[in-house]
C-alpha positions, 0 to 999 in steps of 0.5 A: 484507522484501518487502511487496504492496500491492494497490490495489482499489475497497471496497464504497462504490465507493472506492479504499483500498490494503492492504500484506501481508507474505509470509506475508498478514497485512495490516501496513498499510491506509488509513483512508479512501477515494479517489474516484479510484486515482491519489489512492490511490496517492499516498497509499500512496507517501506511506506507504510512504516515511516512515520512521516506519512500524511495518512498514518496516526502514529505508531506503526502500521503493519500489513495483513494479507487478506485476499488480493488486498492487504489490510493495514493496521 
């Protein structure tokens, strides 16, 4: 399964991630928002690599940058 997470500021000026499937339908979004990207990001390795995940198959997935978005594998 290849997901894209993109990393981008809302309109309180806060960082949040959402994760789309290939097709874009989003399958994962934070719940908050981050003052700073590097916050954000840390809080999307730490979703992306529980294994609890109702969008992961199994194993573990790993972030790719590509662009502004990242791919996850």
């Amino acid at each position: 399964m290849t997901l894209t997470a993109t990393v981008a500021k809302d309109k309180r000026n806060e960082w949040r991630w959402t994760i789309q499937s290939r097709n874009g339908r989003i399958v994962g979004a934070s719940s908050e928002g981050y003052k700073n990207r590097g916050m954000c990001l840390r809080n999307l390795a730490l979703v992306t690599a529980r294994k609890t995940n109702s969008f992961r198959d199994r194993g573990t997935l790993n972030l790719f940058p590509v662009g502004d978005a990242w791919l996850i594998k």
